[in-house]
C-alpha positions as CSV (number, residue, x, y, z in Angstrom):
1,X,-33.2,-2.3,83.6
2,X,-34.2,0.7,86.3
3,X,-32.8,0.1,90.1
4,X,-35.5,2.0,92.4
5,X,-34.5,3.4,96.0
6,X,-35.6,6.0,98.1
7,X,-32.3,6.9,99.6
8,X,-29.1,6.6,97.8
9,X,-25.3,8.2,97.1
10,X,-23.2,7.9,93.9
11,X,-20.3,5.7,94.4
12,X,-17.7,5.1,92.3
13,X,-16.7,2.1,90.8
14,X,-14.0,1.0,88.6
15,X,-14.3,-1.6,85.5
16,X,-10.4,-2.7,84.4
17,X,-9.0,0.9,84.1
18,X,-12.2,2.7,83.9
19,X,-14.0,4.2,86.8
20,X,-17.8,4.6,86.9
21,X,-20.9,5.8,89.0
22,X,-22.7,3.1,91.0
23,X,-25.9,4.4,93.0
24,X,-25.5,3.0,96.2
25,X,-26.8,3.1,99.6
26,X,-23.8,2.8,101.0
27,X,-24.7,3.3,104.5
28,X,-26.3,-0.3,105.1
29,X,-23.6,-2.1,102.8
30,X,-22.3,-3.8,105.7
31,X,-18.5,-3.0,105.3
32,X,-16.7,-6.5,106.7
33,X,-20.0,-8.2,108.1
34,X,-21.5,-9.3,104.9
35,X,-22.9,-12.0,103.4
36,X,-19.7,-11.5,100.8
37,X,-17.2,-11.4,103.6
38,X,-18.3,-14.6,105.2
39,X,-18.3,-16.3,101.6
40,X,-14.4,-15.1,101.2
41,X,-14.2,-16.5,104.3
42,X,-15.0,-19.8,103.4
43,X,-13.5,-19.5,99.9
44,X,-10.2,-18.6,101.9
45,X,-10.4,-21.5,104.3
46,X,-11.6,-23.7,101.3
47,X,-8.3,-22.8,99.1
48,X,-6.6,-23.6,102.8
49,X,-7.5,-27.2,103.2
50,X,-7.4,-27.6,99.5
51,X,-3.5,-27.2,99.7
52,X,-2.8,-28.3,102.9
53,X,-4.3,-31.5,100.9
54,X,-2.0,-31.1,98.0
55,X,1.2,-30.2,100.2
56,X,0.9,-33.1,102.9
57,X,2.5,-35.5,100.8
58,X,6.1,-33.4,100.7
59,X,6.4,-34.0,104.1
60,X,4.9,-37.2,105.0
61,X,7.0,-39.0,101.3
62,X,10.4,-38.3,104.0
63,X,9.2,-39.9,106.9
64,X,7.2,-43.3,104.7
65,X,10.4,-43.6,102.8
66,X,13.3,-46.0,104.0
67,X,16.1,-42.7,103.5
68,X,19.0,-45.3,104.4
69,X,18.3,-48.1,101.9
70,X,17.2,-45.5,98.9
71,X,20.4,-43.8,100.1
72,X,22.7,-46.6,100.1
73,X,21.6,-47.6,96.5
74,X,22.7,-43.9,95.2
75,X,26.0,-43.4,94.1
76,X,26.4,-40.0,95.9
77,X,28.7,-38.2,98.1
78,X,26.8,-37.9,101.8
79,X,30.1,-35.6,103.2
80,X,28.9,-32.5,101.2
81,X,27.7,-30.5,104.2
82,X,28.5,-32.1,107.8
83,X,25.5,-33.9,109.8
84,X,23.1,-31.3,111.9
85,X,24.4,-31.9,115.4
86,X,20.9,-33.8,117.6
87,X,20.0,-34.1,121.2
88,X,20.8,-37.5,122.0
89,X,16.8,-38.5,121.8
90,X,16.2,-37.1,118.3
91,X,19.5,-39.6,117.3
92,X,17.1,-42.5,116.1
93,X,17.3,-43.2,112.2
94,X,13.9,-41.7,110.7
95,X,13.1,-44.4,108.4
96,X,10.0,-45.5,107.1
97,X,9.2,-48.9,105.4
98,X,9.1,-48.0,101.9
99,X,11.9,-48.1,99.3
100,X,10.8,-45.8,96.3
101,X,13.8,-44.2,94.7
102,X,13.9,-40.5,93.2
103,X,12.3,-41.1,90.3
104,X,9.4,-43.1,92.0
105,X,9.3,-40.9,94.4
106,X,8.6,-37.9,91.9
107,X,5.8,-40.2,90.3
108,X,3.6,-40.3,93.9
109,X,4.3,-36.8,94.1
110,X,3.0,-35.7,90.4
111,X,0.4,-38.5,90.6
112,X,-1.7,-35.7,92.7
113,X,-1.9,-33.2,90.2
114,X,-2.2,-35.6,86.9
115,X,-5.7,-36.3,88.5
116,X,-5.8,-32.2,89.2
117,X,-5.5,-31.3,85.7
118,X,-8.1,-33.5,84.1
119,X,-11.2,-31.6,85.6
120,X,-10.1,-28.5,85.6
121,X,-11.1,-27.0,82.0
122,X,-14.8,-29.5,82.4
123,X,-15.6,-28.0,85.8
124,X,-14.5,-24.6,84.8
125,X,-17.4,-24.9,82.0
126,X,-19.8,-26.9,84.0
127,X,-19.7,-24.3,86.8
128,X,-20.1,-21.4,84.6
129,X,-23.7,-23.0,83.0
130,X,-24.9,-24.7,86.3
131,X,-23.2,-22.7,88.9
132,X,-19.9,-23.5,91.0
133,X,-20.9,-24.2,94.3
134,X,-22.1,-27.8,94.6
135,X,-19.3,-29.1,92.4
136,X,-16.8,-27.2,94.8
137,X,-17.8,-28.7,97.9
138,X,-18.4,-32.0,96.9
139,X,-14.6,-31.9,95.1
140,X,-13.2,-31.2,98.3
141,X,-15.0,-33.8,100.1
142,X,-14.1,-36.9,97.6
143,X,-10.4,-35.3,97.8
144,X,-10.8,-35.2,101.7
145,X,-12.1,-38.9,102.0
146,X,-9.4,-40.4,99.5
147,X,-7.1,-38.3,101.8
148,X,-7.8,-41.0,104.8
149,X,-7.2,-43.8,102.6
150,X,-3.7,-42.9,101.9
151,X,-1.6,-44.9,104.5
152,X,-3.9,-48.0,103.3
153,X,-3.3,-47.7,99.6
154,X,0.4,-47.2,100.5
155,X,0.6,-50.1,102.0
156,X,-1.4,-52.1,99.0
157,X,1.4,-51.4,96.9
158,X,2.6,-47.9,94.9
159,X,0.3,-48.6,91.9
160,X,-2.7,-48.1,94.7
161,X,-1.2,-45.4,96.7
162,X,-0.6,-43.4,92.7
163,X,-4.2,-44.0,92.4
164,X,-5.5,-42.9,95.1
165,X,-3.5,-40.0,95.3
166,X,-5.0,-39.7,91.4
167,X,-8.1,-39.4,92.9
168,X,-7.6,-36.6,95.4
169,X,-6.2,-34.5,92.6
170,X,-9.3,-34.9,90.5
171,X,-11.3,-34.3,93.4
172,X,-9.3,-30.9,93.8
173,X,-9.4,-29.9,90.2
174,X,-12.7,-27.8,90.5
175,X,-11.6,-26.3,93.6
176,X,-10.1,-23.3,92.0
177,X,-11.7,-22.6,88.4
178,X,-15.0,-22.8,91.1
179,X,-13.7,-20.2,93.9
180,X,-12.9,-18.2,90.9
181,X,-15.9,-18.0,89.5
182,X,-17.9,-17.6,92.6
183,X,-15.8,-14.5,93.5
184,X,-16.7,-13.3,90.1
185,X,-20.0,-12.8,91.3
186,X,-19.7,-11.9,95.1
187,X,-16.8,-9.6,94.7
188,X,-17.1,-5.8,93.9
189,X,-14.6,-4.4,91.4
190,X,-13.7,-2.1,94.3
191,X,-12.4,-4.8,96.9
192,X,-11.4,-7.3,94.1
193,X,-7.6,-6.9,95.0
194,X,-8.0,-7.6,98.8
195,X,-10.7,-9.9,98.8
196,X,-9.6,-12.0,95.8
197,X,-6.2,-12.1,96.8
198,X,-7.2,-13.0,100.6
199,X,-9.2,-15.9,99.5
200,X,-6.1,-17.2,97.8
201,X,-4.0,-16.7,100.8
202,X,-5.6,-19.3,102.1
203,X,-3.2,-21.9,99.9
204,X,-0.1,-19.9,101.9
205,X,-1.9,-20.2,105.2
206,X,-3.0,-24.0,103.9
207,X,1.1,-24.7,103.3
208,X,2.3,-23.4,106.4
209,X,0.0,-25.3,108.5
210,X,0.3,-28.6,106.7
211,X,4.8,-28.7,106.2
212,X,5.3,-28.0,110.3
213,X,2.7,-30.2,111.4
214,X,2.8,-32.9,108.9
215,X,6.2,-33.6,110.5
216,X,5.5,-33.4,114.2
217,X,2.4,-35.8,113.3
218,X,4.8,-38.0,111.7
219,X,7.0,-37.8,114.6
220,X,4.7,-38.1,116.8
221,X,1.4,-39.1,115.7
222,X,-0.7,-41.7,116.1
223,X,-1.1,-45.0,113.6
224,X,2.8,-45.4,113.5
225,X,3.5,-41.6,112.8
226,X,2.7,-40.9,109.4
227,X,-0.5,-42.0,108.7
228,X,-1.7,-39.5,111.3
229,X,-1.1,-37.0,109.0
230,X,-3.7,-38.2,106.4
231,X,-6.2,-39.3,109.0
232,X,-6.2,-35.7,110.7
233,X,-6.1,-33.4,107.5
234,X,-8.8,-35.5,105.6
235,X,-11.1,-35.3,108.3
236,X,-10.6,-31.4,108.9
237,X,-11.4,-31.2,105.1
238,X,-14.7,-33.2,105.0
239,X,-15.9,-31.5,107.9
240,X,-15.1,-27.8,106.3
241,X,-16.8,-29.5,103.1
242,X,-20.0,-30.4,104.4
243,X,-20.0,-26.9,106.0
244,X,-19.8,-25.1,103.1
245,X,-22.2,-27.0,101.1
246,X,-24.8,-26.0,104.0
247,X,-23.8,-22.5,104.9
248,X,-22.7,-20.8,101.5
249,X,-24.5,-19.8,98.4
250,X,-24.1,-19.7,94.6
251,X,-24.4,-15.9,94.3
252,X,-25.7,-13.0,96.0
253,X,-29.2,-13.4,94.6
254,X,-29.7,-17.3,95.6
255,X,-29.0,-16.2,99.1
256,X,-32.1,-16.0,101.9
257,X,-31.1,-13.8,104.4
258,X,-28.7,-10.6,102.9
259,X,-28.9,-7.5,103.1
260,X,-30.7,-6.2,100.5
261,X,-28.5,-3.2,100.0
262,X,-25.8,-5.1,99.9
263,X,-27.1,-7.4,97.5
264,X,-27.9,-4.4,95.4
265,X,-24.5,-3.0,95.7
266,X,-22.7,-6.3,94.7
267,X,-24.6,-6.9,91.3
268,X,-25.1,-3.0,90.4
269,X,-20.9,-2.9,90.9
270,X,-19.8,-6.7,89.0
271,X,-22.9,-6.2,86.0
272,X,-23.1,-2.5,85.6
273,X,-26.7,-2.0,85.2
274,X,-27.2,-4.9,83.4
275,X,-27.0,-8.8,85.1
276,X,-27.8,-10.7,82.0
277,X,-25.5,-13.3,81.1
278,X,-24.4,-14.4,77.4
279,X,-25.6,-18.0,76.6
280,X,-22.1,-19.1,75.0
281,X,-18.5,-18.7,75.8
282,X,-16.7,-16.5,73.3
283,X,-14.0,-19.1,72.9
284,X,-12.4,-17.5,69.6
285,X,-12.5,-14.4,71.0
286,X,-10.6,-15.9,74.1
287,X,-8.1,-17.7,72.4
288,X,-7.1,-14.9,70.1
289,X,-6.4,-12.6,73.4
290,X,-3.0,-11.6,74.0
291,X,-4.0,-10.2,77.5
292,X,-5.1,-13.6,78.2
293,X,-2.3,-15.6,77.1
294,X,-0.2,-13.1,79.4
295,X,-2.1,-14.5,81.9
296,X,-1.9,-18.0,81.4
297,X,2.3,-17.4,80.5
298,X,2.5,-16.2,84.5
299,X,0.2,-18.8,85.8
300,X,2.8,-21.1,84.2
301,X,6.0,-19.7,85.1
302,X,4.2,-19.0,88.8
303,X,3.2,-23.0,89.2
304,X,6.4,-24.3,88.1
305,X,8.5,-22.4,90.5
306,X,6.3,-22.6,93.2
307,X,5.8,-26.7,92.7
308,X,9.6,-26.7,92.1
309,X,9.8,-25.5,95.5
310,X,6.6,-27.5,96.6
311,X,7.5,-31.0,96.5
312,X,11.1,-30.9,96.2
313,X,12.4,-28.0,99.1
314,X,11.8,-31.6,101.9
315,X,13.5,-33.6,100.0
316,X,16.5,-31.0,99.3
317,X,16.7,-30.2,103.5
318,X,16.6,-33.8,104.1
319,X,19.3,-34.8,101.4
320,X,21.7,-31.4,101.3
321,X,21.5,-30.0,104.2
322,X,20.6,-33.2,106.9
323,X,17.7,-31.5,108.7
324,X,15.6,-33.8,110.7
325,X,12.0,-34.5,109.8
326,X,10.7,-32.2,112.6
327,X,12.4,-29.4,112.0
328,X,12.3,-30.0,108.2
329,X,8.8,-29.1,108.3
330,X,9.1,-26.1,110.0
331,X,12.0,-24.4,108.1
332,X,10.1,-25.7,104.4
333,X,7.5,-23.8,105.8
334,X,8.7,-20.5,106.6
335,X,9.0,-19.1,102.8
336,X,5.3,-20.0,102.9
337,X,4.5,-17.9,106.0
338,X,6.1,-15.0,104.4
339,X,4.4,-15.1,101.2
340,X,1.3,-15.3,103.2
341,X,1.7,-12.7,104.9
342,X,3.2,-10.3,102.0
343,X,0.5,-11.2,99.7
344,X,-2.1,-9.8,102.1
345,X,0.2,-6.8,102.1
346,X,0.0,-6.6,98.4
347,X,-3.4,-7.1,98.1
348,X,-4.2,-3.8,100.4
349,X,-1.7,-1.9,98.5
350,X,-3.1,-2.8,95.2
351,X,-6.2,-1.4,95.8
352,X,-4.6,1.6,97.6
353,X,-2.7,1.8,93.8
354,X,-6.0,1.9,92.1
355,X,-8.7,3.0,94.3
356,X,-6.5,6.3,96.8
357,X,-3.3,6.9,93.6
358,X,-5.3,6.7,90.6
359,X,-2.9,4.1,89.3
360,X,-4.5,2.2,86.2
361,X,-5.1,-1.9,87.1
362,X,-2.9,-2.5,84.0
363,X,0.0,-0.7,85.7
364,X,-0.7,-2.3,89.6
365,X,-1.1,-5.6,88.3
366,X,2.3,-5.6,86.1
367,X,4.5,-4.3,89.0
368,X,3.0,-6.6,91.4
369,X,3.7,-9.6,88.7
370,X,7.2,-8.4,88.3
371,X,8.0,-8.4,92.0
372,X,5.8,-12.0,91.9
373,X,8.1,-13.4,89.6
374,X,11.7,-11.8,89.3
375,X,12.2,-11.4,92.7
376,X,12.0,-15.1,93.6
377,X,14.3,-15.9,90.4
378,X,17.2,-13.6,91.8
379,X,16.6,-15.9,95.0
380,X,16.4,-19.0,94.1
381,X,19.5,-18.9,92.2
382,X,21.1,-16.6,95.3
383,X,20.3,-20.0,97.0
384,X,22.1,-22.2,94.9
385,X,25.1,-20.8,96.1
386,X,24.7,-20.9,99.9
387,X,26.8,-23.9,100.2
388,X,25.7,-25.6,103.5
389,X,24.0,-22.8,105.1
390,X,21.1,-23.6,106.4
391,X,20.1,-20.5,107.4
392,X,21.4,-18.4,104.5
393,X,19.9,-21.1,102.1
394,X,16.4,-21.0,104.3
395,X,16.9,-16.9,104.3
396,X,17.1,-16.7,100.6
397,X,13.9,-18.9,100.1
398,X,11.9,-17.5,102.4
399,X,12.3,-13.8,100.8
400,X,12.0,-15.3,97.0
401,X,9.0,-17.3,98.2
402,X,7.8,-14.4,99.8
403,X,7.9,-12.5,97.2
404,X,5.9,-15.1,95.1
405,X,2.7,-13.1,97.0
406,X,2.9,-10.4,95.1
407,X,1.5,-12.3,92.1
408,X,-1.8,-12.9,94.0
409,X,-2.9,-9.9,93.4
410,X,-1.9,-9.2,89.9
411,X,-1.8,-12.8,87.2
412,X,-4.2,-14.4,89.9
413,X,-7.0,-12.3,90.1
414,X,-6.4,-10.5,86.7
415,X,-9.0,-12.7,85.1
416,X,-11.7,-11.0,87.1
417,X,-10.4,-7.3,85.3
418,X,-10.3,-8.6,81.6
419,X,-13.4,-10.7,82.1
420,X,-15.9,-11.2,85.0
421,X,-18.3,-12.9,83.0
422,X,-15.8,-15.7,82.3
423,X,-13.6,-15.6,85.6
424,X,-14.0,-19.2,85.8
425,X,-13.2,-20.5,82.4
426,X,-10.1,-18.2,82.3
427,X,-9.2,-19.3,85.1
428,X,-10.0,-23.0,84.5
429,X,-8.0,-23.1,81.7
430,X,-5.1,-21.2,83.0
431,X,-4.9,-23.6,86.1
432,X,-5.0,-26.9,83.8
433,X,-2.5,-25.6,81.6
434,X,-0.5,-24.2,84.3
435,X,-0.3,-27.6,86.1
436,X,0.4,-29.9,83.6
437,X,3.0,-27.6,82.6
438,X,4.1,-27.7,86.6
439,X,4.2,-31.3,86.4
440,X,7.5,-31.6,84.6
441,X,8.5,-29.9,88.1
442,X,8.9,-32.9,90.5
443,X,9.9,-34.8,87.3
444,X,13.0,-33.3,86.3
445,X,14.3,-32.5,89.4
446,X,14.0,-36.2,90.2
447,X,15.4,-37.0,87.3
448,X,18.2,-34.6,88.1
449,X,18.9,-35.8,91.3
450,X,18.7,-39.2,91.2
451,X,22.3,-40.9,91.6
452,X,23.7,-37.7,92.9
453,X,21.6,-35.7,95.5
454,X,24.6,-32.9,95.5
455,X,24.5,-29.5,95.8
456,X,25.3,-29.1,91.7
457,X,22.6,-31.2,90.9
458,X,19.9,-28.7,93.0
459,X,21.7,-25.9,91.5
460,X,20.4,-27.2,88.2
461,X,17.3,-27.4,89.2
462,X,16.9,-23.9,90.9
463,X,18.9,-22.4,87.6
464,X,16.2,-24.0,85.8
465,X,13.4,-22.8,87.8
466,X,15.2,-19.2,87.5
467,X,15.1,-19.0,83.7
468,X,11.1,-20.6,83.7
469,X,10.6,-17.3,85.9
470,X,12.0,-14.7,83.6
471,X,10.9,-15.9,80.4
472,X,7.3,-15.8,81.7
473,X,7.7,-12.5,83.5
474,X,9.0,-10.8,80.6
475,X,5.9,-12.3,78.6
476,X,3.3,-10.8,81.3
477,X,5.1,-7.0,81.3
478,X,4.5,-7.2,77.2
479,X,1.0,-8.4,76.6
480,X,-0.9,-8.1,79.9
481,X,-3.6,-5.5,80.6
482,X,-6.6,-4.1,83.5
483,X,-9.1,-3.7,81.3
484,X,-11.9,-5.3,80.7
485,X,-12.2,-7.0,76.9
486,X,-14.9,-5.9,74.7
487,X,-15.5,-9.9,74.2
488,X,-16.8,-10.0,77.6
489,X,-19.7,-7.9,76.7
490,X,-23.1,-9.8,75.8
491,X,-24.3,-9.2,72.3
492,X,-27.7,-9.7,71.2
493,X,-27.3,-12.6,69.4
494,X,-25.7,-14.2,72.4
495,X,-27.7,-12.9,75.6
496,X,-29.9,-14.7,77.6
497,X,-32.5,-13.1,79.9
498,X,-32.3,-13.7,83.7
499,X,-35.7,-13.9,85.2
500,X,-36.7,-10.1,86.8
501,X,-35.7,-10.0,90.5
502,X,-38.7,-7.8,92.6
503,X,-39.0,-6.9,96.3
504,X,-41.4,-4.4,96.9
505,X,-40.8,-5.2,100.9
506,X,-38.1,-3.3,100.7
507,X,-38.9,-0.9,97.9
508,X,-36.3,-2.5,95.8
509,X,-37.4,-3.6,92.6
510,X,-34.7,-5.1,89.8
511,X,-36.4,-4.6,85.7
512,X,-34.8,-6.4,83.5
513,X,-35.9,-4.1,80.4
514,X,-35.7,-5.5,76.4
């Protein structure tokens, strides 16, 4: 393949821990006016909705559940931390009109992502041979519409409201093994830390919009409260659904209107000189890659902290520590807001690390996972110890959860070093794993707390969370690496030709030579 252009600059550009020459004409690449930047932009408000979806339930299961009657069934001891003191108008009992117990209570929550794992690993596949796109969009919007039949379903009965809540998750399944592999092609190696670690922000920026308001809608929203939540946040998604479907393309060369510099730049620095694709997934190669498994150890360890914390931190303020359903959703969502905000700051300092220091990506993406993971296990059993401190307890939280966004840029986008051409089946297959083995979370802390919502019984389930943590950290630090694999690389008896790309407009031709 030759790349012909008048005017152009060397620019370097590094693969895993390598660092290369790309020929660029850097001066029209728009810098954050692209056609790549608005993409990540809708990738980022796409991984948003996606989670506020998948987090609405932690909130809105308080308010729909009948807290007094579940309560009086339990054999517990309610004295453990004194009530919050209320203004005399926020005195009423906040009790819904069901009566699911823990353990049912943990099967609506983990319903979600039983229908989330299922199409993960297919869609993962399908979008790599047909293209990611269409099956993202339309995901969202069947999870978006199911969203607004909630409150009905719940009221049918818990079998419906479990199957309905089913079907969001599978709806949601191709939402990330799709973004994945769409920023394996829009993203430069060069901005992979900040952009790819932005985009997944958005489930952050998704949670802290969704815990806070999800309990003044139940508060004070329309339909009785609580069904507010599911009509407002389903239609926001289907509207940022059909959007997208109209306003984003598969890749850089399916779109109309870019620059062509930058289009240049974009292929020339994710291909190398070369854009053909292999016709078969290497999935021996794959599965015998310990870089790989490191990944999929911290995706695991990530998810079932993070769920832990999830479904269960509501419930915990709610039970422990008496907060009311307003302000419940506000402090569950502060650890949120700082892990949104520090993995932004993680993600720029990655790429400092790589791009300014001359640290390898193996090196950046291990500290970053270590800070990801450890940090929030030192806190989260710190927090078990707070007694009935709100604020300590919320304190401690908020720094381990903020910690947590450290591992966007290092586990979460590390598929993109060790393979671009298979971004999306790594990551497909990381994310199913990860979340079936993150749906034991909700489970046993259920099962833990049921008959005795104490503070010893959520120290169990933080302690457990803890020790999920380390184990999967200390797996990452061992096996993990920046570099591209040498199974990523077509050979001839797998390549298949793309067709030749010309534009003699703008004296740019692409050859695809044999």
């Amino acid at each position: 393949m030759t790349w012909k252009k008048e005017t152009a600059v060397d620019v370097k550009v590094r693969h895993g821990d390598s660092t290369e020459q790309l020929t660029e004409d850097s001066a029209n690449v728009p810098k954050w006016t692209g056609a790549r930047h608005f993409t990540v932009l809708m990738l980022f408000l796409g991984m948003a909705n996606a989670y506020i979806m998948r987090t609405n339930m932690s909130v809105a299961i308080v308010a729909m559940v009948n807290q007094t009657a579940v309560l009086g069934e339990d054999v517990v001891n309610l004295n453990e931390c004194p009530a919050v003191e209320k203004p005399a108008e926020e005195e009423t009992v906040e009790d819904g009109p069901f009566v699911w117990q823990s353990p049912e209570q943990s099967i609506i929550l983990s319903s979600f992502f039983y229908g989330y794992v299922v199409t993960q690993i297919p869609f993962g596949i399908l979008a790599k041979r047909y293209g990611a796109k269409y099956f993202l969009g339309v995901g969202m919007l069947i999870n978006s519409v199911f969203g607004v039949l909630v409150p009905l379903a719940a009221y049918q009965g818990e079998g419906w409201m479990i199957t309905v809540r089913f079907i969001q998750g599978l709806g949601e399944g191709p939402i990330v093994p799709c973004t994945h592999a769409m920023l394996s092609s829009w993203i430069p190696p060069n901005e992979r830390s900040k952009l790819g670690a932005f985009v997944y922000a958005g489930a952050q920026l998704g949670t802290v919009i969704s815990l806070p308001l999800s309990g003044l809608l139940s508060r004070y929203g329309f339909g009785g409260g609580w069904p507010s939540i599911f009509y407002v946040f389903g239609a926001v998604g289907a509207i940022w659904s059909l959007a997208f479907l109209f306003t984003v393309y598969e890749d850089p060369n399916h779109h109309p209107t870019m620059h062509e510099a930058e289009r240049r730049y974009i292929n020339e620095a994710v291909w190398g000189k070369v854009v053909e694709e292999p016709s078969a997934v290497p999935w021996k190669s794959i599965l015998t890659s310990m870089p790989f498994w490191a990944i999929l150890a911290a995706h695991m360890g990530q998810n079932y902290g993070y769920e832990t914390l999830l479904t269960q931190l509501p419930t915990f303020m709610k039970q422990i520590l008496h907060v009311n359903i307003k302000d419940n959703g506000w402090q569950s969502a502060l650890p949120y807001l700082t892990m949104w905000i520090f993995s932004n700051v993680c993600s720029v300092t990655a790429d400092w690390l790589i791009w300014k220091r001359g640290m390898t990506a193996t090196f950046t993406r291990k500290l970053l996972n270590a800070i990801g993971l450890v940090g929030p296990a030192l806190c989260m059993i710190g927090a078990s110890y707070t007694g009935c401190s709100g604020p300590n307890t919320v304190a401690l939280l908020s720094v381990g959860v903020g910690l947590m966004g450290a591992t966007m840029s290092a586990y979460r986008i590390n598929h993109l070093d060790i393979s671009p051409r298979y971004a999306g089946v790594l990551m497909a297959i990381t994310n199913c794993v990860a979340n079936i083995f993150a749906l034991l979370a909700p489970l046993i802390a259920g099962q833990i707390t049921h008959n005795r919502p104490t503070q010893a019984a959520w120290r169990e389930v933080f302690f457990i969370s803890a020790g999920v943590y380390f184990v999967t950290a200390a797996i990452y630090q061992l096996f993990a690496s920046g570099e591209k694999q040498s199974w990523d690389t077509p050979t001839d008896k797998t390549l298949r030709r793309k067709p030749s790309i010309v534009n003699t407009d703008l004296g740019l031709s692409h050859v695809v030579s044999s």
